[in-house]
MIVEX-21992 format. One line per field, with one value per residue (C-alpha): z, x, y; residue number from 1; residue in one letter. Coordinates in pm, whole numbers. Layout:
MIVEX-21992
w <- Z	...
u <- X	...
v <- Y	...
i <- NUM	...
aa <- A	...
This chain:
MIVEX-21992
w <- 0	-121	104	338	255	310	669	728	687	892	1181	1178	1157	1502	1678	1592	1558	1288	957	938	1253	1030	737	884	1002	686	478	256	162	404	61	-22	373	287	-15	153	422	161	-63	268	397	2	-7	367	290	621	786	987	1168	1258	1133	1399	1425	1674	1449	1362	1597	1539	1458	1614	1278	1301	1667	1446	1183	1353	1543	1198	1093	1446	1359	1050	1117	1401	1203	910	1167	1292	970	851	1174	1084	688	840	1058	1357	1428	1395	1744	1865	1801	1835	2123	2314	2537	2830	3040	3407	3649	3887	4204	3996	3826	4098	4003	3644	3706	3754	3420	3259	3387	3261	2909	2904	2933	2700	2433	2487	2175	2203	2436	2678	2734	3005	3075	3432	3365	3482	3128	2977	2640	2308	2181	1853	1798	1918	2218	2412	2297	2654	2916	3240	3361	3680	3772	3621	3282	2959	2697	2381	2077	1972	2288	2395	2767	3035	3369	3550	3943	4196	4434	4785	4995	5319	5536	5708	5941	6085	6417	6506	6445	6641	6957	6941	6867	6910	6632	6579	6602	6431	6173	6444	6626	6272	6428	6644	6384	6127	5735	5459	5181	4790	4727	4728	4379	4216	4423	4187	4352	4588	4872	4835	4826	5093	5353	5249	5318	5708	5800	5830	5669	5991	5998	5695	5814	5461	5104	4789	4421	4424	4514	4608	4800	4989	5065	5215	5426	5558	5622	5798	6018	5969	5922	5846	5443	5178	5060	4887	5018	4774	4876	5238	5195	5469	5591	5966	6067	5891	6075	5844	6042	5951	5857	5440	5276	4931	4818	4800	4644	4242	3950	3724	3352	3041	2770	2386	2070	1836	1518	1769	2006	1814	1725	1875	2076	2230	2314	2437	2711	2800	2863	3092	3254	3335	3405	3716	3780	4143	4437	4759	5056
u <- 0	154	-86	117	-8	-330	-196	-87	-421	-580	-349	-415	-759	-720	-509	-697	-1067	-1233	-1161	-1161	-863	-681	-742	-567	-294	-213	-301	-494	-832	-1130	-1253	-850	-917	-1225	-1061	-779	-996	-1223	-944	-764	-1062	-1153	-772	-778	-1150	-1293	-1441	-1156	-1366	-1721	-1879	-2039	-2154	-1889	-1628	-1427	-1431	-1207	-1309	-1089	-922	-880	-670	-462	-405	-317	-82	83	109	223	507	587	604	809	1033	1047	1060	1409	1494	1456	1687	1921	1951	1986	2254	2074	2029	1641	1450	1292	931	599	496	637	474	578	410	427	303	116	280	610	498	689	1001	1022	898	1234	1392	1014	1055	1440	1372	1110	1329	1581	1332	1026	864	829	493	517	198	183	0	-53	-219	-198	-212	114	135	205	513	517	200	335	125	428	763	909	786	861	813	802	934	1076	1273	1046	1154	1015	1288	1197	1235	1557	1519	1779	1787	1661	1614	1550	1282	1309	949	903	584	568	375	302	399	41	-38	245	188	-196	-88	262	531	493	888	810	614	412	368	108	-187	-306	-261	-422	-318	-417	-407	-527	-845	-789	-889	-636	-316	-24	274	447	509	127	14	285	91	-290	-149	-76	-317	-740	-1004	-1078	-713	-761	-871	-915	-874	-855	-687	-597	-232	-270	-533	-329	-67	-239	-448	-122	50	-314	-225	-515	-281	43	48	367	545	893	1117	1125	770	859	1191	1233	906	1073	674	691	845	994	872	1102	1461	1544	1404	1566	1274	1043	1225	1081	1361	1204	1326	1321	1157	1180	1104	1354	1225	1188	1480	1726	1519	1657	1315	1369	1737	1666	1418	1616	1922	1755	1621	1982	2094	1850	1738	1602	1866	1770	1871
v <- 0	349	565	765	1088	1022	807	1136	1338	1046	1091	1429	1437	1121	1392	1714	1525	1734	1781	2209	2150	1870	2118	2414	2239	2090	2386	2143	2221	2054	1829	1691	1585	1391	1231	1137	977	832	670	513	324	205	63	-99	-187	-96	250	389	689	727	1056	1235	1593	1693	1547	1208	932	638	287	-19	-80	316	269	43	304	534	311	234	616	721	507	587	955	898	728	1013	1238	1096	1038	1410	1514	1254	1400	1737	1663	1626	1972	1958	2018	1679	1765	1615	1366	1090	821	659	409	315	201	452	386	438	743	1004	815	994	1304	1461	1297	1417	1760	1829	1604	1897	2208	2077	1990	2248	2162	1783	1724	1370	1165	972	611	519	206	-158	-299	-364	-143	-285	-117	-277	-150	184	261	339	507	390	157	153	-231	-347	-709	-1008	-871	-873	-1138	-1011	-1057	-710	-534	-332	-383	-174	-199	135	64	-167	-22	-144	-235	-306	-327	94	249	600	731	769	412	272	533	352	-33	-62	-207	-560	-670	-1034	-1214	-1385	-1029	-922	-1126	-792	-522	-400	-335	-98	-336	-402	-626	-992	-1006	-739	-883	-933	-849	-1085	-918	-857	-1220	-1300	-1104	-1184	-1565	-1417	-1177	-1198	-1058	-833	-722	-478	-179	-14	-187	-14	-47	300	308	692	580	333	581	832	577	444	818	847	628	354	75	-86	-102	-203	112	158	341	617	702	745	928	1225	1127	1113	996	684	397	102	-227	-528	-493	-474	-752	-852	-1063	-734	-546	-471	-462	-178	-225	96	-117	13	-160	-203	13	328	257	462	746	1080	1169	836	897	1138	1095	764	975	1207	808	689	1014	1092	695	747	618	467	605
i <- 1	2	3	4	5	6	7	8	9	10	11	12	13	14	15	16	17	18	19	20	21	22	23	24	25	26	27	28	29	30	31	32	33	34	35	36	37	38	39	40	41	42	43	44	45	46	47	48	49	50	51	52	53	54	55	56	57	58	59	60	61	62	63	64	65	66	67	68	69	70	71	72	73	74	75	76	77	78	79	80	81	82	83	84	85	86	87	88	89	90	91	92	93	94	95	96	97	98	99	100	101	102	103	104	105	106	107	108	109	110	111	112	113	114	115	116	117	118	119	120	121	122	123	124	125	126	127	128	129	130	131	132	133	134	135	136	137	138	139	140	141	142	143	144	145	146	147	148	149	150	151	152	153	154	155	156	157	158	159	160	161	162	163	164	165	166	167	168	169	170	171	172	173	174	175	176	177	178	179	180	181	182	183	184	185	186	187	188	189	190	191	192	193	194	195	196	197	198	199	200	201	202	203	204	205	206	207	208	209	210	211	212	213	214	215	216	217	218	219	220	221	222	223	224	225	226	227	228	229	230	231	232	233	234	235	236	237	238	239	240	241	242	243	244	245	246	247	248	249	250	251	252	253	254	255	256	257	258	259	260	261	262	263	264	265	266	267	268	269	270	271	272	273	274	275	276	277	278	279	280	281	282	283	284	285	286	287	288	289	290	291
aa <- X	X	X	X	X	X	X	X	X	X	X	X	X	X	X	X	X	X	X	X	X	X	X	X	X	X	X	X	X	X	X	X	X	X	X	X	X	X	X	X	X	X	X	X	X	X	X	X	X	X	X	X	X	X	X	X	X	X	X	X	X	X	X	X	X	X	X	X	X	X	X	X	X	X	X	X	X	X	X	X	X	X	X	X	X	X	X	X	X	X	X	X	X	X	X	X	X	X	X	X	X	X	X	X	X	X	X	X	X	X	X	X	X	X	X	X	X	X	X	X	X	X	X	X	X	X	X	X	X	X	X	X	X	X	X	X	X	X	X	X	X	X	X	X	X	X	X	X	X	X	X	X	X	X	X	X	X	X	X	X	X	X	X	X	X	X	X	X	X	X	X	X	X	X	X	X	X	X	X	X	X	X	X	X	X	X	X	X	X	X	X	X	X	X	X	X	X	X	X	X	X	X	X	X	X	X	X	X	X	X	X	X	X	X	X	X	X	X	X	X	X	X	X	X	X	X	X	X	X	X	X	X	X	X	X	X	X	X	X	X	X	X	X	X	X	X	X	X	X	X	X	X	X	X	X	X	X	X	X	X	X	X	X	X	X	X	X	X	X	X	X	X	X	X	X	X	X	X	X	X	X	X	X	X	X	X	X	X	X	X	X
């Protein structure tokens, strides 16, 4: 298929949702849009947007498109800067997914990437699902535990974030520290529902405590964190989250087995690219350090 001009007008239309927005940006007239559109879904043989009176809505094979022209721009994008001798400015977007209870880790590398390249906008994904990068719904993933396996992944090791079981002052002044495994039968924990555990330090205490032992239980890792800084119960933190926090008490010595190996995950195609070279050299360079 030899369509990438009118990929091009489709992604733009995605990004900007209506035609007159696409239009302008393009400086192409509103009808060369609709052809464009048109002459795309007759080639893939499938509708690509719904028409709507607010504007263009895309279809599931659209998400795909869009995927595919993402892609490809990115890629003529860094190609361009390349020709040019690398002095174009990295424009455009960039993606990177995490976690949400990792999310405060990058903020700092987000926040410089952003004052040396002002004109090249970062989306973030705070989601639980793992993102397809060779579908390009990440530039960048941030993945927590065991070290992804995919062929046509460039994985590098970022951090390894400690846990431990905390507590706040106030709960300890009102129950006391429990100074053994055996000692968490009388207290009570600020924990995720049974049914979303995934991590093992997670499982590892729902197999020692009782149901009436959580106090509050929520999904919502923000949620959790402020419920244990509240006081209402012991909970799992990592030690980044509690860092000059001279209220929070850690309750068992280090544990190695809890800690969580966090990997930068690229895809191959995209690794090299210099928007992605970028933002993983501002990564490494200011990769959060324990205490």
């Amino acid at each position: 298929m030899d369509k990438w001009t009118e990929l091009r007008t489709a992604l733009h239309v995605a990004k900007l949702g209506t035609v007159s927005a696409a239009s302008e940006a393009l400086q192409i007239h509103r009808a060369t849009i609709n052809r464009h559109i048109d002459a795309l879904e007759d080639e893939l043989g499938a509708r690509i947007f719904i028409r709507h009176g607010r504007g263009y809505t895309l279809t599931d094979e659209g998400q795909d498109v869009l995927r595919v022209a993402q892609k490809t721009e990115d890629l003529l994008l860094d190609l361009s800067g390349r020709v040019q001798g690398k002095t174009s400015e990295i424009v455009g977007d960039i993606t990177v997914t995490t976690l949400p209870v990792f999310a405060h880790l990058i903020m700092r590398p987000i926040a410089q990437f952003r004052i040396e390249h002002p004109a090249c906008r970062v989306l973030i994904s705070g989601t639980e699902d793992l993102a397809k990068l060779e579908f390009a719904e990440a530039h960048i993933a941030v993945r927590a535990g065991p070290k992804p396996e995919n062929p046509d992944y460039v994985v590098l090791p970022y951090a390894n974030v400690p846990i431990n079981l905390y507590a706040h002052q106030s709960y300890i002044h009102r129950r006391g520290r429990p100074k053994y495994i055996d000692e968490l039968a009388g207290h009570e924990f600020v924990v995720s529902p049974a049914a979303s555990l995934r991590a093992p330090f997670s499982v590892w205490l729902s197999e020692r405590i009782t149901p009436e032992q959580v106090s509050l239980a929520t999904q919502n890792h923000r949620l959790r964190e402020e419920a244990i800084f509240a006081g209402i119960g012991i909970g799992f933190m990592s030690s980044f989250e509690v860092k000059g926090r001279h209220d929070m008490v850690r309750i068992f010595p280090p544990q190695d087995e809890w800690s969580v190996p966090l990997w930068l995950v690229t895809h191959v195609d995209l690794h090299r690219t210099a928007k992605v070279q970028a933002m993983l050299d501002q990564l490494k360079r200011l990769r959060p350090q324990p205490d």
